[in-house]
N, CA, C and O of each residue as an XYZ file, in Angstrom:
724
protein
N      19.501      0.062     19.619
C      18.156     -0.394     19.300
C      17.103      0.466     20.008
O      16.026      0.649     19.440
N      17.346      1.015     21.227
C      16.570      1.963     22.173
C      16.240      2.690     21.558
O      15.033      2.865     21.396
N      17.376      3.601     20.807
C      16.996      4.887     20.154
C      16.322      4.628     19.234
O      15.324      5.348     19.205
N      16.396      3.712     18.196
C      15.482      3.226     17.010
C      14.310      3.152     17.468
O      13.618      3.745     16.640
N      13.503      2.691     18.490
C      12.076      2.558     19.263
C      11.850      3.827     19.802
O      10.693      4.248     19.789
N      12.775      4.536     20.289
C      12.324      6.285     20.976
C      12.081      7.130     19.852
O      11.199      7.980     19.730
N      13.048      6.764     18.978
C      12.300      7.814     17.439
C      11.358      7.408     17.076
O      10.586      8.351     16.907
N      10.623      5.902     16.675
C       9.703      5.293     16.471
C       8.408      6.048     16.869
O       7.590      6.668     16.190
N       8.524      5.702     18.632
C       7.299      6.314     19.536
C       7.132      7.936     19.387
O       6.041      8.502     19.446
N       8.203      8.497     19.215
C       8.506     10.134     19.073
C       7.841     10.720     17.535
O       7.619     11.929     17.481
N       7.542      9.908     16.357
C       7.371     10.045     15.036
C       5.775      9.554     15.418
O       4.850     10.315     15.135
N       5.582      8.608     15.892
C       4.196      8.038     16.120
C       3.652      8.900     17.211
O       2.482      8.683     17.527
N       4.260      9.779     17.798
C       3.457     10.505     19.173
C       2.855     11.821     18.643
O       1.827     12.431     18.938
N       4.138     12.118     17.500
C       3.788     13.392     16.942
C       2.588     13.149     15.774
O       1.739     14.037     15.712
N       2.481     12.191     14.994
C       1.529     12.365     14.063
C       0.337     12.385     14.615
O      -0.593     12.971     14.062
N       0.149     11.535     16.174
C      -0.953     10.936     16.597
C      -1.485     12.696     16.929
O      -2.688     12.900     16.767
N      -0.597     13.919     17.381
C      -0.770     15.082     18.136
C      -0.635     16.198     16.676
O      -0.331     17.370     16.898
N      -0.858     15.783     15.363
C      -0.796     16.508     14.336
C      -1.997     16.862     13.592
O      -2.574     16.102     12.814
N      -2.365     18.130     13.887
C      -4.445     18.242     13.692
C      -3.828     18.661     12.068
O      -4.396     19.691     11.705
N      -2.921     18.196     11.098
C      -3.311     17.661      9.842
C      -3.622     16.910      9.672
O      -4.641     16.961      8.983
N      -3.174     15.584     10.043
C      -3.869     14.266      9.753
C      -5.268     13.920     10.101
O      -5.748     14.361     11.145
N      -5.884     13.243      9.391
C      -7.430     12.340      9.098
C      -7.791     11.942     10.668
O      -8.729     12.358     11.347
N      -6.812     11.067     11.000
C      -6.686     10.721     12.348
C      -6.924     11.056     13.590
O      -7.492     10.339     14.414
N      -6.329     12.599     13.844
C      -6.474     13.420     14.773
C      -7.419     13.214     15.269
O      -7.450     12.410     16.200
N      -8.717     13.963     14.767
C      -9.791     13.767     15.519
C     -10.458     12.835     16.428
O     -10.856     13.121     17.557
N     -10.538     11.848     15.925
C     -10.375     10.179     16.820
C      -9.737     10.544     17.544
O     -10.235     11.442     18.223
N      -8.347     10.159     17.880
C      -7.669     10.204     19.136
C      -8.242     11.550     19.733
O      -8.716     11.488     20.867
N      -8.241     12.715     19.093
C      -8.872     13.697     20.160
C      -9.921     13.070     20.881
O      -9.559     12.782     22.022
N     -11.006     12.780     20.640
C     -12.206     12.472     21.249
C     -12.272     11.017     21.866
O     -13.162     10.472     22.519
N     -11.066     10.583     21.454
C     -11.394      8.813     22.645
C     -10.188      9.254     23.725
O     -10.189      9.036     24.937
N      -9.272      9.862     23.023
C      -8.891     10.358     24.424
C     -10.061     11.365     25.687
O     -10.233     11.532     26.894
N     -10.385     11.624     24.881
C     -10.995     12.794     25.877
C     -12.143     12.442     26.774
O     -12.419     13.025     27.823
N     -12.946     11.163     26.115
C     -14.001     10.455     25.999
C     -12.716      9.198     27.161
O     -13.238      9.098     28.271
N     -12.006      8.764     27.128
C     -11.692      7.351     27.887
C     -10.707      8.496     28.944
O     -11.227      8.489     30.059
N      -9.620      9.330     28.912
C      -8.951      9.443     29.849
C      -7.715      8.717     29.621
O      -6.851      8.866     30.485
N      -7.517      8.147     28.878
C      -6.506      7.290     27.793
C      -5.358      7.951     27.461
O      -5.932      9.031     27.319
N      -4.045      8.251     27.181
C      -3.334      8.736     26.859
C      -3.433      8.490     25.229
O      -3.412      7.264     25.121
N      -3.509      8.930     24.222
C      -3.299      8.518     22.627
C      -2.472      7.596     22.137
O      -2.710      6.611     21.437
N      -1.356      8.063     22.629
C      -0.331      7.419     22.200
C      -0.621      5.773     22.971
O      -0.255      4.805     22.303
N      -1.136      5.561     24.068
C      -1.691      3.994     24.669
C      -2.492      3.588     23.802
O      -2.517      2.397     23.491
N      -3.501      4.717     23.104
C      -4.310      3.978     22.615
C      -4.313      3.564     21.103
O      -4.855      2.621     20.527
N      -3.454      4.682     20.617
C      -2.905      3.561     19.819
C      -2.345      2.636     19.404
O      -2.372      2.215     18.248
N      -1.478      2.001     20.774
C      -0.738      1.064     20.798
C      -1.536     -0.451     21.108
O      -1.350     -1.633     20.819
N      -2.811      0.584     22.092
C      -3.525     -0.547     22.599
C      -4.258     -1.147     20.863
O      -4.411     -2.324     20.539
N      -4.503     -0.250     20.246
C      -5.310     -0.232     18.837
C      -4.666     -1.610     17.731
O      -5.274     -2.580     17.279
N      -3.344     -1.228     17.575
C      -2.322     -1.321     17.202
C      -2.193     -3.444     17.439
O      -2.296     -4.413     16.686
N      -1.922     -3.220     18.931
C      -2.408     -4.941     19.137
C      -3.370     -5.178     18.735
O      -3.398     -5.623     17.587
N      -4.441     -5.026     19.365
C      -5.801     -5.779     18.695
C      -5.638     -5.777     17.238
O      -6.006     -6.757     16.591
N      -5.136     -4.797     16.695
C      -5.027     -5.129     15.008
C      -3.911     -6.678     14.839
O      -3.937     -7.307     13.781
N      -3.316     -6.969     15.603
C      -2.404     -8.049     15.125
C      -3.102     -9.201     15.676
O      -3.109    -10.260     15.048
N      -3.708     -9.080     16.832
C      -4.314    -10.508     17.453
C      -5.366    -10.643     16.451
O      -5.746    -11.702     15.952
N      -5.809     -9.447     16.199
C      -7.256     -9.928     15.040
C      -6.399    -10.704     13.706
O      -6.757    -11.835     13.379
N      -5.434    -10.125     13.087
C      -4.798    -10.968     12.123
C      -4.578    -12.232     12.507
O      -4.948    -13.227     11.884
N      -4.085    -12.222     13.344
C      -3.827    -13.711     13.732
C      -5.126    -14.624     13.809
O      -5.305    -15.618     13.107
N      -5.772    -14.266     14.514
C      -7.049    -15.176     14.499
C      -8.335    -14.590     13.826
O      -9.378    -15.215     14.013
N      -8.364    -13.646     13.192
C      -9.642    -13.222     13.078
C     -10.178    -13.791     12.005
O      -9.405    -14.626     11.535
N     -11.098    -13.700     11.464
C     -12.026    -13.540      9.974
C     -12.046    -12.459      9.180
O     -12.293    -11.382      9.721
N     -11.844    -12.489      8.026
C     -11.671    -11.427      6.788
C      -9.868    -11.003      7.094
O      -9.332    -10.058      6.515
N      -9.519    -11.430      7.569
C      -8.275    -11.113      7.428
C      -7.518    -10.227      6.397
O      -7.019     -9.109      6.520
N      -7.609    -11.310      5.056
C      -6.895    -10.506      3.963
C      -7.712     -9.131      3.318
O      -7.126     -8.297      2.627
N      -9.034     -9.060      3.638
C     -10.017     -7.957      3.229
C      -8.961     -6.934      4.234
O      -8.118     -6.244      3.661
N      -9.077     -6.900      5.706
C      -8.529     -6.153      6.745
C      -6.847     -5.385      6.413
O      -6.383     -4.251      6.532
N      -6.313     -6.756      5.939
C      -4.788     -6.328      5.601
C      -4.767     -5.601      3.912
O      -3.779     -5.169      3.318
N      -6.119     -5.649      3.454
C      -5.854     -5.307      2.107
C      -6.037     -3.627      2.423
O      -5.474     -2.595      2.058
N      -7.041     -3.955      3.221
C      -7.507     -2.086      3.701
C      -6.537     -1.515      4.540
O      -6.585     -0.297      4.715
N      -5.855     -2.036      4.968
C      -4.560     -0.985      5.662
C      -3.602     -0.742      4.592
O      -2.939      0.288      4.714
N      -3.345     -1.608      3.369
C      -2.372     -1.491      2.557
C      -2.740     -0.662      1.838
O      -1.908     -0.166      1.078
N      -3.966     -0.250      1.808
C      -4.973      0.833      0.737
C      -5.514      2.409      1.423
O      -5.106      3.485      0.985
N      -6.391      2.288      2.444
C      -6.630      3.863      2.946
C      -5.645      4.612      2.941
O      -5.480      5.639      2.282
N      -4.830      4.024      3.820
C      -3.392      5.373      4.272
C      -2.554      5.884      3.029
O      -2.081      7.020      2.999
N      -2.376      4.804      1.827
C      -1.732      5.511      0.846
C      -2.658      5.929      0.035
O      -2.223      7.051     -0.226
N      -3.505      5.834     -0.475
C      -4.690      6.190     -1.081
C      -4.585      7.960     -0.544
O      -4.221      8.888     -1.267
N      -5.030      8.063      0.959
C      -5.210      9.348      1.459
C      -3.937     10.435      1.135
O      -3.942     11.631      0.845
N      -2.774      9.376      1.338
C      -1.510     10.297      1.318
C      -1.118     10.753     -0.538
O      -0.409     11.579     -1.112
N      -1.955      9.778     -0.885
C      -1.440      9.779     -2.850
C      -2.190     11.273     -3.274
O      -1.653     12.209     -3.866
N      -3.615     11.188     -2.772
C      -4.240     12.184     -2.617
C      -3.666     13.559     -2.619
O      -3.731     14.593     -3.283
N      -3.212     13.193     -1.812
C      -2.525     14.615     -0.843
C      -1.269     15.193     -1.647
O      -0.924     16.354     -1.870
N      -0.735     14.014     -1.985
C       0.802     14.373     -2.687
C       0.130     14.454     -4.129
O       0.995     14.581     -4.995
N      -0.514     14.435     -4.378
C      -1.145     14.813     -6.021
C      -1.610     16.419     -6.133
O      -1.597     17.089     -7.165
N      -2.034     16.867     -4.773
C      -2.787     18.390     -4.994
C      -1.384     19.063     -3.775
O      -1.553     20.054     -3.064
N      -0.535     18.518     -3.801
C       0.803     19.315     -3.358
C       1.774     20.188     -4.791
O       1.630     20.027     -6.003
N       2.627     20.998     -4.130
C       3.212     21.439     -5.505
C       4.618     20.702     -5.536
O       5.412     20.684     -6.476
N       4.729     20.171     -4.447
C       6.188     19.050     -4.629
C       5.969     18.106     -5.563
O       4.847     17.854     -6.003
N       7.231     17.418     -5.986
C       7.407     16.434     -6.451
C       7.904     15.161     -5.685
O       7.096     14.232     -5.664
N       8.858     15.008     -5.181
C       8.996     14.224     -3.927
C       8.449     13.091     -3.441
O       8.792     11.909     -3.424
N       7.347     13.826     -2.977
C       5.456     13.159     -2.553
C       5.402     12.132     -3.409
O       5.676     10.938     -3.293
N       4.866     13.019     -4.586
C       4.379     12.134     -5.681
C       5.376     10.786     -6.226
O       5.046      9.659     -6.596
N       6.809     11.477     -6.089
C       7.579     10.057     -6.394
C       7.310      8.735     -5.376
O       6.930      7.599     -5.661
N       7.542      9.137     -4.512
C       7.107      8.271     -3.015
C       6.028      7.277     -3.048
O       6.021      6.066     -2.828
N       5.008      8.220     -3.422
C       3.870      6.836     -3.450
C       3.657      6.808     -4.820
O       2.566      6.263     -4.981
N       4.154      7.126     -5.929
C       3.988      6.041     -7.195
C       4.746      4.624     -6.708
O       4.238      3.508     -6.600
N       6.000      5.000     -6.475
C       6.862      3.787     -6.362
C       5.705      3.056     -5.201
O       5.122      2.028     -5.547
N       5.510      3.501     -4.206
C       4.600      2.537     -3.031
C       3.283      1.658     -4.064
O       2.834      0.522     -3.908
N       2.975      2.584     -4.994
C       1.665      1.786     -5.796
C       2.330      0.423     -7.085
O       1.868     -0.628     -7.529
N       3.003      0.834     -7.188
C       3.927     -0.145     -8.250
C       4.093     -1.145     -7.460
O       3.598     -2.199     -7.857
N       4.874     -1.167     -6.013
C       5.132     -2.264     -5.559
C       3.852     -2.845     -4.645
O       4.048     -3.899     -4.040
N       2.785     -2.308     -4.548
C       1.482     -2.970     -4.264
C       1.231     -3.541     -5.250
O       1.159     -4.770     -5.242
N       1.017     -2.775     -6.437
C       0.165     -3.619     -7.697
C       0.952     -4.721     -7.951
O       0.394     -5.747     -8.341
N       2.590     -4.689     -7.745
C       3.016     -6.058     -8.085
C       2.988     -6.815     -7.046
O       3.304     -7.915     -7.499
N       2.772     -6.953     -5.706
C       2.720     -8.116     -5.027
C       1.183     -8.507     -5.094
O       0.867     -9.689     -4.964
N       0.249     -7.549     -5.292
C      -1.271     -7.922     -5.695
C      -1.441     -8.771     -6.972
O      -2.321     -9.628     -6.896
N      -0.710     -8.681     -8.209
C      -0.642     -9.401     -9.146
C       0.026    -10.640     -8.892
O      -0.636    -11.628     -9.209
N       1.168    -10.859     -8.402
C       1.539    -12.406     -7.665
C       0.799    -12.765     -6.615
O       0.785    -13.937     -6.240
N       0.033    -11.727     -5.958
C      -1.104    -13.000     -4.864
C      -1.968    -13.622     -5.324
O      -2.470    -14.647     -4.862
N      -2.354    -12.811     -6.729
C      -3.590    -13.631     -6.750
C      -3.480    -15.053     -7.210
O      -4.159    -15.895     -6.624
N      -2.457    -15.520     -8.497
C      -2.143    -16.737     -8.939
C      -1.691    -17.466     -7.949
O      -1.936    -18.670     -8.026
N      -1.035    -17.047     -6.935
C      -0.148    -17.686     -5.815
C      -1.276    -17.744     -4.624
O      -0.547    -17.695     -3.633
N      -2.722    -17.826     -4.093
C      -3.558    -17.449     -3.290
C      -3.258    -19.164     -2.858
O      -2.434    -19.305     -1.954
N      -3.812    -20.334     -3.387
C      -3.421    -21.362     -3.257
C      -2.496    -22.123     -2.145
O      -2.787    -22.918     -1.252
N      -1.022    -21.438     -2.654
C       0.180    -21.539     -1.602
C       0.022    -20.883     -0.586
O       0.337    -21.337      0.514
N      -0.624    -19.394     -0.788
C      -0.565    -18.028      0.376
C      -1.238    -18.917      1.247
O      -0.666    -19.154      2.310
N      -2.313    -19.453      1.033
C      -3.642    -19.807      2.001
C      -2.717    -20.946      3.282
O      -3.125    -21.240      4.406
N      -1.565    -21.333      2.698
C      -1.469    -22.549      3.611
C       0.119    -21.661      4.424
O       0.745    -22.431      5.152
N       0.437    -20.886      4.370
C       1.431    -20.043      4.830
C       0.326    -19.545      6.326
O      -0.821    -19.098      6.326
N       1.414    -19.909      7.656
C       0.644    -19.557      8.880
C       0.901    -17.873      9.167
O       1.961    -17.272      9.347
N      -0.308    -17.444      9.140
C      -0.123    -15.873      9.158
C       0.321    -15.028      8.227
O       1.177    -14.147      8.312
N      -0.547    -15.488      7.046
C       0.285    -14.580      6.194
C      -0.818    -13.345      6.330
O      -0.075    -12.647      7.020
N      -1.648    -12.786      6.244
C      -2.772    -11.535      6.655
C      -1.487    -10.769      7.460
O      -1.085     -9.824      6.782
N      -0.734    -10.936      8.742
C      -0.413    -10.499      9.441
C       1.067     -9.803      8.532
O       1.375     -8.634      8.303
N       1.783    -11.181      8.160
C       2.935    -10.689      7.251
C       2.642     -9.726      6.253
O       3.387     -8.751      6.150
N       1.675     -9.857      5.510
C       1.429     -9.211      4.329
C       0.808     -7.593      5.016
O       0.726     -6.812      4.068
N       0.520     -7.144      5.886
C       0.154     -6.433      6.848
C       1.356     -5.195      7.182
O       1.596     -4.010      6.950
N       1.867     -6.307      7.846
C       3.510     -5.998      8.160
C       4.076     -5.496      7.133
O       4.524     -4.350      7.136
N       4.136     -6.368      6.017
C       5.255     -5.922      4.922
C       4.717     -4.435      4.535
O       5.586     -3.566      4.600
N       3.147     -3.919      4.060
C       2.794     -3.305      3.165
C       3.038     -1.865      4.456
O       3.782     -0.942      4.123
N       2.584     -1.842      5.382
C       3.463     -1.102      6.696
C       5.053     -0.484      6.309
O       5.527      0.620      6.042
N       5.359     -1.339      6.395
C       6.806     -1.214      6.286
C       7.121     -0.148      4.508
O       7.770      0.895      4.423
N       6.549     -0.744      3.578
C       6.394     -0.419      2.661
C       5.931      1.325      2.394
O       6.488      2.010      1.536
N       4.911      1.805      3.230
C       4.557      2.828      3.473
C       5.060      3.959      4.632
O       5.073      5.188      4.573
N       5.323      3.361      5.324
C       6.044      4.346      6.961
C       7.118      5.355      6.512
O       8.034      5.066      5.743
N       6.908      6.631      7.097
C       7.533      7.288      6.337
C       9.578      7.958      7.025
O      10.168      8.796      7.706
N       9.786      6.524      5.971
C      11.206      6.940      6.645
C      11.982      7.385      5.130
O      11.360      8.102      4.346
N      12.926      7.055      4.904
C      13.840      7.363      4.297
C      13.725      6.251      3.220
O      13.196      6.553      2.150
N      14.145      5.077      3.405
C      14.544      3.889      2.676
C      13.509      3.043      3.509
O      13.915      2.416      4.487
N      12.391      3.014      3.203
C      11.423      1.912      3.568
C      10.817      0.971      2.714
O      11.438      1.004      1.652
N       9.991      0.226      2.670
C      10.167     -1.187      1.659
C       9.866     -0.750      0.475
O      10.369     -1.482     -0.377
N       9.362     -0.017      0.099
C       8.446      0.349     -1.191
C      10.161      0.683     -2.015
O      10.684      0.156     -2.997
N      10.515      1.491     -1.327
C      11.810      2.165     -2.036
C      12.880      0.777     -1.976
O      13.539      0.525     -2.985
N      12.976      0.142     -1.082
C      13.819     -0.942     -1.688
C      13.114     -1.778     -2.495
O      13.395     -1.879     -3.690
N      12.020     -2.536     -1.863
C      11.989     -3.395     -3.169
C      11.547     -3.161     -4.808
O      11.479     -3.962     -5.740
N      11.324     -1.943     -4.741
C      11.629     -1.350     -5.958
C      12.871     -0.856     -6.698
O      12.969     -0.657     -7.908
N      13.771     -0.700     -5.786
C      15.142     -0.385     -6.714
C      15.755     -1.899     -6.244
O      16.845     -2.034     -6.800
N      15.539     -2.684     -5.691
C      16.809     -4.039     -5.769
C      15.907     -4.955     -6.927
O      16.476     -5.427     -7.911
N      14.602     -5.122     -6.712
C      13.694     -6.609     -7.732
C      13.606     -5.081     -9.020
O      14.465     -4.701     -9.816
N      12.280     -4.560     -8.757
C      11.366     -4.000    -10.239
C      12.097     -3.579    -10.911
O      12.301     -4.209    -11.948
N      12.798     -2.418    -10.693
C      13.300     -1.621    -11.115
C      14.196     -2.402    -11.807
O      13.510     -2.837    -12.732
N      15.206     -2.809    -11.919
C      16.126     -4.003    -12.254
C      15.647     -4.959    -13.330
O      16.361     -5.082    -14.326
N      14.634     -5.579    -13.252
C      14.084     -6.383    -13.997
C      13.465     -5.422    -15.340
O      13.755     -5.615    -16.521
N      12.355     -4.134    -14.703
C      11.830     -3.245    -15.702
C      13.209     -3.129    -16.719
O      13.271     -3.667    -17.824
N      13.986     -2.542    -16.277
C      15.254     -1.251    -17.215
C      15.810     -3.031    -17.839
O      15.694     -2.849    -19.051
N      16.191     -4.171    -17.719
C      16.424     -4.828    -18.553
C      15.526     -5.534    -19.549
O      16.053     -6.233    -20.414
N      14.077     -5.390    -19.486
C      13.262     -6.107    -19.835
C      12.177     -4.950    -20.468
O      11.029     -5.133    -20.873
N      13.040     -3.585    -20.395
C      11.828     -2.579    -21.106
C      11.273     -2.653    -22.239
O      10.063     -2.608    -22.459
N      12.339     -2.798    -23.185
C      11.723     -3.053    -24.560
C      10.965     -3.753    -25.074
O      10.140     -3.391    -25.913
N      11.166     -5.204    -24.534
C       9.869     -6.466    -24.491
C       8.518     -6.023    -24.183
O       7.480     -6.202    -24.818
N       8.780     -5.250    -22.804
C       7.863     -5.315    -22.131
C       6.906     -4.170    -23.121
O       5.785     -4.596    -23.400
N       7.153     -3.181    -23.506
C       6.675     -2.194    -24.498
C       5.722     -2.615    -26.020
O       4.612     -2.333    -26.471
N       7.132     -3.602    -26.525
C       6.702     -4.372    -27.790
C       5.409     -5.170    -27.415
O       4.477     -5.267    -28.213
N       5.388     -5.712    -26.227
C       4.052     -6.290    -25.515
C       3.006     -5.982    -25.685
O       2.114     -6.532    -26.331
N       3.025     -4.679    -24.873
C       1.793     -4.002    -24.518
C       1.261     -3.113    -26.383
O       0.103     -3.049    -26.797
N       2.508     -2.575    -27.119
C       2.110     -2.050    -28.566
C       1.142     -3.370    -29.361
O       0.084     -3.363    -29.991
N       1.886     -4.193    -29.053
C       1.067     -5.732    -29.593
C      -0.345     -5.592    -29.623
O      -1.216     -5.395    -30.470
N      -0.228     -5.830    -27.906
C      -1.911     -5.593    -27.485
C      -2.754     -4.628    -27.797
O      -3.978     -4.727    -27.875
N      -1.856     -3.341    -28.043
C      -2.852     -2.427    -28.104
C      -3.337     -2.402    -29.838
O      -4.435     -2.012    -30.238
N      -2.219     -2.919    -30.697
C      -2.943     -2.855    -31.954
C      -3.978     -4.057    -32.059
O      -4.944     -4.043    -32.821
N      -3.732     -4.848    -31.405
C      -4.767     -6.488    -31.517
C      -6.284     -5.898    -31.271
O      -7.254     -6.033    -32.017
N      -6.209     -5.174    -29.955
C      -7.276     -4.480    -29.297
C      -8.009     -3.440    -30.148
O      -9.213     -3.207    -30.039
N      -7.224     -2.870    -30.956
C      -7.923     -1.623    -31.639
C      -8.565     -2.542    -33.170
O      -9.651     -2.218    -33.650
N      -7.786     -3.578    -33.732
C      -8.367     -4.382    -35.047
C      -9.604     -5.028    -34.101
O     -10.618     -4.352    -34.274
N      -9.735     -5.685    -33.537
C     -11.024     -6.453    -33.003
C     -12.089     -5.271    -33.073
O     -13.158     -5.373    -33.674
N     -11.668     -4.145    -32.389
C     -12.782     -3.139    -31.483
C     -13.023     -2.502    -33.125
O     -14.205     -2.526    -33.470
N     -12.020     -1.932    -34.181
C     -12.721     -1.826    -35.783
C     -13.262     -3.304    -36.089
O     -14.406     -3.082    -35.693
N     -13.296     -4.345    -36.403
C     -13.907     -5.684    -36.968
C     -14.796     -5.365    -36.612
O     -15.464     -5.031    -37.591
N     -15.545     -5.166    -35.384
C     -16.386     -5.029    -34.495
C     -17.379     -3.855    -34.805
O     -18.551     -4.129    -35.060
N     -17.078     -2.957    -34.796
C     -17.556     -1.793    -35.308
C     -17.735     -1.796    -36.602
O     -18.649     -1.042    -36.938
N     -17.115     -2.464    -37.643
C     -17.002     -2.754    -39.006
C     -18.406     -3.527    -39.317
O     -19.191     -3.156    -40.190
N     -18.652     -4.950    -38.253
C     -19.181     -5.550    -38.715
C     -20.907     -5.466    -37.715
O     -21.873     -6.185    -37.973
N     -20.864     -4.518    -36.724
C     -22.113     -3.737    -36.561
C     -22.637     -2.983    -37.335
O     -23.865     -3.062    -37.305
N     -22.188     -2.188    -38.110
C     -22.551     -1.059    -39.140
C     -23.086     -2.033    -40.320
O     -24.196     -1.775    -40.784
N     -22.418     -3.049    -40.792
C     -22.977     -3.782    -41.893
C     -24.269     -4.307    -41.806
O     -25.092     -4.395    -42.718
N     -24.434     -4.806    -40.105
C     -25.668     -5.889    -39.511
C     -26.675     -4.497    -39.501
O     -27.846     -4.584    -39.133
């Protein structure tokens, strides 16, 4: 378990000391500015982000914006890369956001009475993004979506063709029956 936390801090020491990342700069200058070691201060950072979940206000705004800048920035990035890789990585990470964002919202009701969920949902979308190997995005996309998609493709297709011809007769009716008026 040691070693799992020394690679942890060793992966988190190096990005914090990596003048590619967005980040850098900050820690350059509050280190330099406090006398702080980086790596403390982001740990110190790091808590206050969880005590604020726990008790704070705007919570789910807070946990929505950590689940959003960092991949947002990195989608970015892996879009004007010439790999492919990248780009697989955080499609799958956006699929499995958009689907737990589409079950929160009907489910907000239940969420609201769940103790700490800002923090869980925080946690999970973390986990979801961190860049390991097999991190949540990549599982719960190949054990739930993925699984459900590849048996349920064709429906799901015939669906959306549905909609899209329903959508295009209204939007001619429409246009049909402006031109007449």
């Amino acid at each position: 378990m040691t070693s799992k936390i020394d690679t942890a801090k060793a992966a988190i020491k190096n990005a914090l000391y990596d003048e590619s990342k967005p980040w850098y700069k900050l820690f350059n200058w509050a280190e330099a500015q406090t006398g702080v070691n980086r790596l403390n201060l982001f740990f110190g950072f790091a808590v206050f982000i969880v005590f604020y979940l726990l008790i704070g206000y705007g919570t789910l705004l807070l946990s929505n914006l950590i689940g959003f800048l960092y991949p947002a920035y990195a989608s970015i990035k892996a879009v004007e890369s010439s790999g492919k890789d990248d780009d697989t990585k955080w499609l799958t990470y956006w699929v499995v956001f958009s689907f737990i964002t589409l079950i929160e919202f009907p489910a907000e009701i239940i969420l609201q009475w769940i103790p700490f969920y800002s923090l869980i949902k925080t946690i999970f979308f973390v986990w979801c993004f961190i860049p390991i190997h097999n991190n949540g995005s990549v599982v719960v996309y190949s054990k739930f979506i993925r699984p459900y998609f590849l048996k349920h493709q064709g429906d799901i297709d015939q669906a959306v063709n549905d909609l899209s011809e329903k959508a295009t007769e209204v939007a001619f009716k429409k246009l049909v029956t402006e031109k007449v008026n």
